[in-house]
C-alpha positions as a LaTeX table, in Angstrom:
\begin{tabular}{lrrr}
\hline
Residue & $x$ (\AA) & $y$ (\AA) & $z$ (\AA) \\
\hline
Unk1 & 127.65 & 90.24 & 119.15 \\
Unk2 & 125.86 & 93.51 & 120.92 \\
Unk3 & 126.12 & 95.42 & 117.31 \\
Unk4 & 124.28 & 92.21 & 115.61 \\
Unk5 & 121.97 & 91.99 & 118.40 \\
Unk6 & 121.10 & 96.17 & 117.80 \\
Unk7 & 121.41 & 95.60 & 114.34 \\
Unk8 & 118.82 & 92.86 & 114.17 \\
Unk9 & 116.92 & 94.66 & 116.87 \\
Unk10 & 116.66 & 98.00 & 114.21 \\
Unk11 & 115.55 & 95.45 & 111.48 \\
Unk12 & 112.74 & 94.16 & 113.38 \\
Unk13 & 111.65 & 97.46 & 114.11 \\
Unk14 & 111.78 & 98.76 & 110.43 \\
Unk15 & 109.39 & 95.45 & 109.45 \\
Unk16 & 106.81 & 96.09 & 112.38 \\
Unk17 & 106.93 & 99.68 & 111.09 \\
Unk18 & 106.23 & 98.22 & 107.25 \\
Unk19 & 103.33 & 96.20 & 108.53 \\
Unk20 & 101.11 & 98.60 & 110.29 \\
Unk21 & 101.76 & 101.18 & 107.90 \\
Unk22 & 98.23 & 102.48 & 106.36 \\
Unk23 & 97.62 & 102.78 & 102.60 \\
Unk24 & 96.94 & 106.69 & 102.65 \\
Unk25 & 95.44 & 106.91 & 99.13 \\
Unk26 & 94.33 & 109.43 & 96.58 \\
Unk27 & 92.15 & 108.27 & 93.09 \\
Unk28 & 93.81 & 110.06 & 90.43 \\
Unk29 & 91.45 & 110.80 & 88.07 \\
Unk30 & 92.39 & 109.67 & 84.68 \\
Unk31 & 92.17 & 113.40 & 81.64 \\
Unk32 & 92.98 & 113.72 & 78.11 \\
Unk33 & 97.08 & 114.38 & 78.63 \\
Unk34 & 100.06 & 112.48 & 80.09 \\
Unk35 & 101.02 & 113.45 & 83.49 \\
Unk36 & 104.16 & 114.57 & 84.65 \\
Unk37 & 106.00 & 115.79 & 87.81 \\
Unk38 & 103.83 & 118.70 & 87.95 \\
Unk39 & 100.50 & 117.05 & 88.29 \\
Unk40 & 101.99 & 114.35 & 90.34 \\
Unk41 & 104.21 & 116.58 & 93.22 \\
Unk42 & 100.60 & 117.82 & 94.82 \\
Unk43 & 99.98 & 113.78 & 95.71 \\
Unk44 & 103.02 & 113.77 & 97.24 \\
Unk45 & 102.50 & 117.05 & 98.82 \\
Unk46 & 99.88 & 115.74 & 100.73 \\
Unk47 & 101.45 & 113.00 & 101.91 \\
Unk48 & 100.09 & 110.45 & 99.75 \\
Unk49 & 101.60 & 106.71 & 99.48 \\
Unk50 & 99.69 & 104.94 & 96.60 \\
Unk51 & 97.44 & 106.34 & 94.28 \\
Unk52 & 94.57 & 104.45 & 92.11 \\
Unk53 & 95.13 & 104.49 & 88.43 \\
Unk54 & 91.51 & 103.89 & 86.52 \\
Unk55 & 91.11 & 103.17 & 83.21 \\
Unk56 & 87.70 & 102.25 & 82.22 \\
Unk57 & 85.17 & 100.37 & 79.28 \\
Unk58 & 82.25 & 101.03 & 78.56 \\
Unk59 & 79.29 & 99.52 & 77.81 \\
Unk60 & 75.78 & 101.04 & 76.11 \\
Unk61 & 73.35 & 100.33 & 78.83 \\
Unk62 & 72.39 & 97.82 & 82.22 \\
Unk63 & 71.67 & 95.05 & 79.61 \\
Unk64 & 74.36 & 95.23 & 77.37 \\
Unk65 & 76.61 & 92.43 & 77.27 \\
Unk66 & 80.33 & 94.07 & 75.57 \\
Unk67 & 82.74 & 96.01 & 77.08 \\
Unk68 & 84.80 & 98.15 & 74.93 \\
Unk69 & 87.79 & 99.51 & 75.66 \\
Unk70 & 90.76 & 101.44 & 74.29 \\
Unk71 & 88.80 & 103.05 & 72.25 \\
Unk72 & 90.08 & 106.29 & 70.14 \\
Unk73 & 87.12 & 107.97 & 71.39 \\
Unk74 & 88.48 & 107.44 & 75.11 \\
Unk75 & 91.06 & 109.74 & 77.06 \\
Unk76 & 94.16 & 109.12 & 77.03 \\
Unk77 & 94.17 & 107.89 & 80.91 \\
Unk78 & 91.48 & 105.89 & 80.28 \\
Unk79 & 93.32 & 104.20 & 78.03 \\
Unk80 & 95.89 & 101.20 & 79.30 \\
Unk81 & 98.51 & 102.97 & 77.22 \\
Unk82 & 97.68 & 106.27 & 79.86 \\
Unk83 & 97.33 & 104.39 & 82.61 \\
Unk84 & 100.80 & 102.77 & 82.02 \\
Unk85 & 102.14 & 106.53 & 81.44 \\
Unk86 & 100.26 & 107.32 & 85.05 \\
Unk87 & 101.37 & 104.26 & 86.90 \\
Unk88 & 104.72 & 104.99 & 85.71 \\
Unk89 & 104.97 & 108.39 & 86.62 \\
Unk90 & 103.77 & 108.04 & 89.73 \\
Unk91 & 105.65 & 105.29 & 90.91 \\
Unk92 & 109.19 & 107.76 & 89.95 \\
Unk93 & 107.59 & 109.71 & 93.10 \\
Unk94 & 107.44 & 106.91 & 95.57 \\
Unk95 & 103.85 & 106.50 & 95.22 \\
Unk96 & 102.52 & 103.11 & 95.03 \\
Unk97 & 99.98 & 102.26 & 92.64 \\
Unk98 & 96.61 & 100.09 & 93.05 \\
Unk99 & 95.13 & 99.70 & 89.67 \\
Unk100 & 91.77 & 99.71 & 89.12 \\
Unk101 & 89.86 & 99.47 & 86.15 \\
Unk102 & 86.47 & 100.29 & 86.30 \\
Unk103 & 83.23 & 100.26 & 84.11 \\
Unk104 & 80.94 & 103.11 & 82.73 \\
Unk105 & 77.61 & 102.54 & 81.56 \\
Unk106 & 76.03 & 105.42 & 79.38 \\
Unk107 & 74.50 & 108.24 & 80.74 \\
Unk108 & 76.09 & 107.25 & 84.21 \\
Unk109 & 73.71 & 104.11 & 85.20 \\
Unk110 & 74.92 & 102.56 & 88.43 \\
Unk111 & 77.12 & 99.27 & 87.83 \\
Unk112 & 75.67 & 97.07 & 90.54 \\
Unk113 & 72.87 & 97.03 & 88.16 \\
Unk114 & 74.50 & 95.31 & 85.22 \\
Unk115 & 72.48 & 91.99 & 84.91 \\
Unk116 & 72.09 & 90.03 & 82.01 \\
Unk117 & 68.14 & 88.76 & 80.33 \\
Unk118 & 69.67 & 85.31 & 78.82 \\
Unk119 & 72.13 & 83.68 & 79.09 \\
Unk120 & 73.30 & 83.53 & 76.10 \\
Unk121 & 74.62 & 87.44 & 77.25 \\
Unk122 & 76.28 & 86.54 & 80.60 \\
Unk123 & 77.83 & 84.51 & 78.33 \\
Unk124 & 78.91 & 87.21 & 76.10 \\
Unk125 & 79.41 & 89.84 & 78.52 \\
Unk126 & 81.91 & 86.98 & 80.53 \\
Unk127 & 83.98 & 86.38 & 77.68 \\
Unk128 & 84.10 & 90.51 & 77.01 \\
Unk129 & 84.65 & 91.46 & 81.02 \\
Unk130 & 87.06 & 88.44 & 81.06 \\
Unk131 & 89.39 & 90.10 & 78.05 \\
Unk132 & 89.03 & 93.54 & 79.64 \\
Unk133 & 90.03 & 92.82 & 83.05 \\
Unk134 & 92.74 & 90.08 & 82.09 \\
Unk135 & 94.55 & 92.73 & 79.91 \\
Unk136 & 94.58 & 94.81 & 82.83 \\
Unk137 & 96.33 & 92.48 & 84.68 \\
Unk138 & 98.81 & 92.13 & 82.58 \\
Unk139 & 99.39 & 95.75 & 82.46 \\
Unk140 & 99.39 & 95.55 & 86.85 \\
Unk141 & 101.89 & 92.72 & 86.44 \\
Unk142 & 104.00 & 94.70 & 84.18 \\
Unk143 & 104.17 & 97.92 & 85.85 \\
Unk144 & 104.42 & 96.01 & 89.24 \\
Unk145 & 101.26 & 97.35 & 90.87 \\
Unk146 & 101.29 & 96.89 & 94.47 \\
Unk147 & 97.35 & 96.00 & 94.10 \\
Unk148 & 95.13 & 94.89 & 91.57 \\
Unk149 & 91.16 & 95.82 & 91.62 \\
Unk150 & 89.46 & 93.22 & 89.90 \\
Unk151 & 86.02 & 94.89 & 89.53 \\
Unk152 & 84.41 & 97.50 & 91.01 \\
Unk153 & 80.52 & 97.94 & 92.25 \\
Unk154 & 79.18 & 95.10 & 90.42 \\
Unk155 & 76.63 & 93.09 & 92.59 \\
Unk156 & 74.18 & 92.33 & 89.99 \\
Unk157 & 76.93 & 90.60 & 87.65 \\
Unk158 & 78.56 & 88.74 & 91.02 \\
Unk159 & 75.03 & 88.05 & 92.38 \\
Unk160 & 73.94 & 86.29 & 89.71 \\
Unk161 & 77.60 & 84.48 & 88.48 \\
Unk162 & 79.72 & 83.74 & 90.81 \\
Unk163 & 81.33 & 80.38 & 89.95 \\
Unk164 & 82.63 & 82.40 & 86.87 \\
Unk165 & 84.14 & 84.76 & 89.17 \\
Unk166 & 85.93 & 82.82 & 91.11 \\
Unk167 & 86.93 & 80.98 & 87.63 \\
Unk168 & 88.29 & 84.22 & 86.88 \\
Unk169 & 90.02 & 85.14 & 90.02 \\
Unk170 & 92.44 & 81.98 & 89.14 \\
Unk171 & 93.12 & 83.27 & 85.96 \\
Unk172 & 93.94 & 86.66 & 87.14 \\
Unk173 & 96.33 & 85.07 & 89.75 \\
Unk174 & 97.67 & 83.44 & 87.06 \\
Unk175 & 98.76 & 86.35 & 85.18 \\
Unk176 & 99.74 & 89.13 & 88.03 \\
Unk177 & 101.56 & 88.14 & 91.35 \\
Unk178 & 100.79 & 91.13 & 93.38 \\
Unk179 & 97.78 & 91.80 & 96.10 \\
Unk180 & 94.23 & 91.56 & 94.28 \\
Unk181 & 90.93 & 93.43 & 96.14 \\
Unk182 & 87.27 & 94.17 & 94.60 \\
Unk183 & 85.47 & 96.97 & 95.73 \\
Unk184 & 82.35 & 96.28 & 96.56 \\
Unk185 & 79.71 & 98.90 & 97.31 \\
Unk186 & 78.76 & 99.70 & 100.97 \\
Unk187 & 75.88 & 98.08 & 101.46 \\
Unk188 & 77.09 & 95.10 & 98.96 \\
Unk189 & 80.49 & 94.37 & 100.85 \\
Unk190 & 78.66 & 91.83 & 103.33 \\
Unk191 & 77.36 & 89.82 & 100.42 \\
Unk192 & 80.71 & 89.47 & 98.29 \\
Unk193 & 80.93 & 85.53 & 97.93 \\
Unk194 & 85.03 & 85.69 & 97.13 \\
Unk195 & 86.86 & 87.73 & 99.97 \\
Unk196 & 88.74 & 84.46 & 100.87 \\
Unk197 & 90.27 & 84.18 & 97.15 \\
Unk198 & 91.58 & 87.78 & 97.95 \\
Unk199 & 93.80 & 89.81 & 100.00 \\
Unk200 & 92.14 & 92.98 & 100.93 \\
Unk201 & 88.30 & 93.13 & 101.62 \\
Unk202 & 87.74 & 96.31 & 99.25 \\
Unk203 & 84.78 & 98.68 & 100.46 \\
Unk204 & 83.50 & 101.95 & 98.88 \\
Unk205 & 82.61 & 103.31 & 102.35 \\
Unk206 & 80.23 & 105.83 & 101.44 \\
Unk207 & 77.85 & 105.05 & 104.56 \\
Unk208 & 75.46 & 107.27 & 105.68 \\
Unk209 & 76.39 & 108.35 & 109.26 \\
Unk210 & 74.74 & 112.04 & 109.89 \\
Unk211 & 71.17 & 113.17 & 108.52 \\
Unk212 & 72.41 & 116.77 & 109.70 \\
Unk213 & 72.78 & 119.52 & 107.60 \\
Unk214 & 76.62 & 120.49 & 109.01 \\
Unk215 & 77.22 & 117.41 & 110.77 \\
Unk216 & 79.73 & 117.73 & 113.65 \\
Unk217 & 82.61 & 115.15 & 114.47 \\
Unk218 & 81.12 & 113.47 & 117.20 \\
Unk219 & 77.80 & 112.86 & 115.54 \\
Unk220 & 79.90 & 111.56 & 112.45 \\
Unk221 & 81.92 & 109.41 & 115.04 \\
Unk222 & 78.53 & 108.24 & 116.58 \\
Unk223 & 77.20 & 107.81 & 113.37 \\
Unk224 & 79.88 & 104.85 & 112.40 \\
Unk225 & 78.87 & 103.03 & 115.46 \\
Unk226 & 75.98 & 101.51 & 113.19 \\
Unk227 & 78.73 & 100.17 & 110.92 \\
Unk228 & 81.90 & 99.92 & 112.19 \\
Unk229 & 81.64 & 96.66 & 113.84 \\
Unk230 & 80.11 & 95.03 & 110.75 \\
Unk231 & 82.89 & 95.93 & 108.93 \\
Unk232 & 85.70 & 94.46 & 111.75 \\
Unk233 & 83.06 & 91.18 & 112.08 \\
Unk234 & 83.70 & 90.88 & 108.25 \\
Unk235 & 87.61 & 91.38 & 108.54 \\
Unk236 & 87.71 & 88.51 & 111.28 \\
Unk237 & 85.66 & 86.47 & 109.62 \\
Unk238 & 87.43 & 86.17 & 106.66 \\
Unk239 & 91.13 & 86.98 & 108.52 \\
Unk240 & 91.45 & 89.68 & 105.77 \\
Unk241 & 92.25 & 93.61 & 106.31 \\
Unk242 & 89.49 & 96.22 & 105.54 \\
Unk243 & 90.50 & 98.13 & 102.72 \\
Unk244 & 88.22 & 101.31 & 101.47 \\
Unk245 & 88.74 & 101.57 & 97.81 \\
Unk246 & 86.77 & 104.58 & 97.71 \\
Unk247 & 86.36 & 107.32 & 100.56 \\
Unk248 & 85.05 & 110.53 & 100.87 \\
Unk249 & 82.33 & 113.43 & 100.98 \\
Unk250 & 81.23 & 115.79 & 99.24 \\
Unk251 & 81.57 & 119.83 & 100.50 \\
Unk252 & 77.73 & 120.17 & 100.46 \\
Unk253 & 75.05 & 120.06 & 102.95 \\
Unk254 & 73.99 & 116.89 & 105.02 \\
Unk255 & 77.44 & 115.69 & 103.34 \\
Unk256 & 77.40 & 112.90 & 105.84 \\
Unk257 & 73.58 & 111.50 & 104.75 \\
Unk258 & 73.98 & 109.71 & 101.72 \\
Unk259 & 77.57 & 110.08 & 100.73 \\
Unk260 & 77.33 & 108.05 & 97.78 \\
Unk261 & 74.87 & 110.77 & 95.79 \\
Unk262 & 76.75 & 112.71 & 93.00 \\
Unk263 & 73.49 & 114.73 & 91.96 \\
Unk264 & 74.53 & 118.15 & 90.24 \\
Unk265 & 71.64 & 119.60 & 91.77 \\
Unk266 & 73.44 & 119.48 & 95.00 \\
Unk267 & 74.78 & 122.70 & 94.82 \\
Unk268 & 74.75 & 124.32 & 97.98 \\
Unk269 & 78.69 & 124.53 & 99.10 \\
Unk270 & 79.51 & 123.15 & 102.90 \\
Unk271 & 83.07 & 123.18 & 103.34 \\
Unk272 & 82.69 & 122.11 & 107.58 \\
Unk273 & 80.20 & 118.82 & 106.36 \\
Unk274 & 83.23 & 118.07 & 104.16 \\
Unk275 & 85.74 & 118.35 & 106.78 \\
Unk276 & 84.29 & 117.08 & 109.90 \\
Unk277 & 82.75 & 113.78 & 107.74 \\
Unk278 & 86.21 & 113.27 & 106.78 \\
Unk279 & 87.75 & 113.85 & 110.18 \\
Unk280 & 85.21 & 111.14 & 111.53 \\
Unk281 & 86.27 & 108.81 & 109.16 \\
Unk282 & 89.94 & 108.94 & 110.02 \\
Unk283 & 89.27 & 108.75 & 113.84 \\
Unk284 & 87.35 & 105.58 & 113.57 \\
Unk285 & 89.48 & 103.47 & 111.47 \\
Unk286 & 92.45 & 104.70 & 110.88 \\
Unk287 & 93.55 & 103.53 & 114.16 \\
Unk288 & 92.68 & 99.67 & 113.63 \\
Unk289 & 95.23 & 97.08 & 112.86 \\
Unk290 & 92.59 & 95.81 & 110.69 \\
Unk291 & 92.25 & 98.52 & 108.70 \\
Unk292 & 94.33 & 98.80 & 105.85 \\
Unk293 & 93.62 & 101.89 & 104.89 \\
Unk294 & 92.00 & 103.63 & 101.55 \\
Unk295 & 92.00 & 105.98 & 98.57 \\
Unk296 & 90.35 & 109.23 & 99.03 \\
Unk297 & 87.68 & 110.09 & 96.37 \\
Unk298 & 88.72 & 111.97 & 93.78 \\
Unk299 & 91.90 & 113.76 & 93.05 \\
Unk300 & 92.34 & 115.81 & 89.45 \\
Unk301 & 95.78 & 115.95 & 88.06 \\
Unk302 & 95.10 & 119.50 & 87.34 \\
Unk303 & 95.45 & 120.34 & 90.85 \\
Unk304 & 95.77 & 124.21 & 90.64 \\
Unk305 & 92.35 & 124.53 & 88.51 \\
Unk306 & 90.34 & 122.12 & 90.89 \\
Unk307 & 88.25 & 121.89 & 93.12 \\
Unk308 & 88.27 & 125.51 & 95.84 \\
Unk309 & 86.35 & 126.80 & 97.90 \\
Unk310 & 83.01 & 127.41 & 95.87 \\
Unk311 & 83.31 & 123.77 & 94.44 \\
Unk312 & 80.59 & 121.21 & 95.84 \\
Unk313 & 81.96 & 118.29 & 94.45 \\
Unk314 & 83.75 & 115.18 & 96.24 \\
Unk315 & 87.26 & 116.56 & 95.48 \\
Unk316 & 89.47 & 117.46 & 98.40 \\
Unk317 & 91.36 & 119.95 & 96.30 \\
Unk318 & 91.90 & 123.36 & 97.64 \\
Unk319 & 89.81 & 123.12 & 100.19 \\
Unk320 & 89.86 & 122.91 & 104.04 \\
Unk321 & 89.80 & 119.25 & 104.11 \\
Unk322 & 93.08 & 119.02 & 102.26 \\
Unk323 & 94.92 & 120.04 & 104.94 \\
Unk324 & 93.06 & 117.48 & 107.10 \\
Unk325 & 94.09 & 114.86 & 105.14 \\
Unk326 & 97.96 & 116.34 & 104.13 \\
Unk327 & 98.08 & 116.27 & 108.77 \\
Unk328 & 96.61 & 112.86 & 108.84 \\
Unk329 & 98.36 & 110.72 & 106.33 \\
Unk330 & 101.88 & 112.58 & 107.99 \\
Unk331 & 101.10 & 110.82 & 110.91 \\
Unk332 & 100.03 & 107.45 & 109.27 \\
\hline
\end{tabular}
């Protein structure tokens, strides 16, 4: 009886340890080749757990109502064939996978602005998004994704239809059995009308929390005051984990002011805004029990050739901040 007891006892500990365990994510950027172990061991080098797969469609402009996808003219991870080759590949490392198909509009137009002028488009562009997004699940049922992204920065399109997406959420449970987020953008997250339909309240947390030029820790960490207990009202509300789809900052000056910018005029490398924004960010929420976790924004599969330390983009890659996030997600 005292080895069932201990036995039962270790079994119980093992699930507690499952539960609180954070989602310590990386996006893996979808190129023009398969991946194999090569471009896949530096995600688990730095202690990585899931990864986000993104293929994408496209459409020509804000009022454009068709989606295309798997296109010839697309890469090959952009592709669901690729991302089925990525998914797969990954998930022979132990990393578990949250797919997440995503729009591009030409020339780079922000999503959120997507909004039909009749409705005889939102009609259209339903019926296209709805084929896109279903064949997607599909593909996360089939490779068993451990989470599903059902759309991602689209506030316009939500705004303006939401009894077809919560139409479509049904379908999509229909068709794939695993967890299901959206991530919204962060100042759209408090207007999502569908969080109860899901399972993780999905947040590209690119908040502004330091209008320094080399913002420190603790002005980062006071800097999240502003938000941080919007975001846990939201998880209690709702009785849904915080989940940040997207995080991260780029190695530039007044990294920390508006994160979200990717203007290639910002060229000025800051490797210390990079590293003490991302620092913050871990000491404020990685704690929570509410807090699932996130994906850190972006990761190349090339990891050799990318990022370093004259590169002023968001990638973590060969910089100081890897190491800050290889220490944290070992602990977490």
């Amino acid at each position: 009886m005292k080895y069932i007891k201990l036995l039962f006892l270790c079994l119980l500990i093992q699930s507690c340890t499952a539960q609180t365990s954070k989602i310590n994510g990386v996006s893996f950027v979808a190129s023009g080749i398969p991946v194999s172990d090569v471009h896949v061991n530096p995600v688990v080098n730095v202690n990585a757990n899931y990864a986000a797969v993104m293929p994408f469609g496209y459409i020509k402009n804000l009022q454009h109502p068709e989606v295309k996808y798997n296109s010839d003219r697309q890469w090959f991870g952009e592709s669901r064939k690729g991302a089925k080759q990525y998914a797969e590949t990954l998930k022979a490392k132990d990393i578990k996978i949250m797919l997440k198909p995503q729009i591009w509009v030409w020339r780079g137009e922000f999503t959120g602005y997507i909004k039909m002028e009749t409705e005889a488009d939102w009609k259209i562009l339903e019926t296209s998004y709805s084929t896109f997004i279903l064949d997607y699940a599909d593909l996360a049922q089939e490779i068993n994704a451990e989470v599903f992204c059902i759309g991602t920065e689209l506030e316009q399109f939500i705004a303006n239809r939401p009894k077809y997406w919560k139409t479509l959420i049904v379908e999509i449970k229909k068709r794939y059995k695993g967890k299901l987020t959206y991530a919204a953008n962060w100042d759209e997250f408090k207007r999502t009308p569908f969080w109860e339909s899901l399972d993780f309240i999905g947040v590209d947390a690119y908040f502004p929390v330091s209008i320094s030029k080399t913002p420190t820790v603790e002005e980062c960490l006071e800097g999240w005051n502003a938000h941080k207990e919007t975001i846990k009202g939201m998880s209690l509300k709702y009785d849904k984990p915080i989940l940040f789809t997207e995080f991260g900052y780029r190695s530039v000056d007044f990294s920390g002011k508006e994160p979200w910018k990717s203007d290639r005029s910002m060229t000025s490398v800051n490797l210390e805004a990079q590293t003490n924004t991302t620092k913050a960010l871990f000491d404020t929420f990685w704690k929570e029990d509410w807090f699932a976790g996130g994906f850190i924004w972006k990761w190349y599969h090339n990891h050799e050739a990318s990022g370093g330390e004259d590169n002023s983009r968001f990638t973590p890659q060969n910089k100081p901040v890897e190491e800050v996030i290889k220490s944290h997600y070992a602990l977490h």
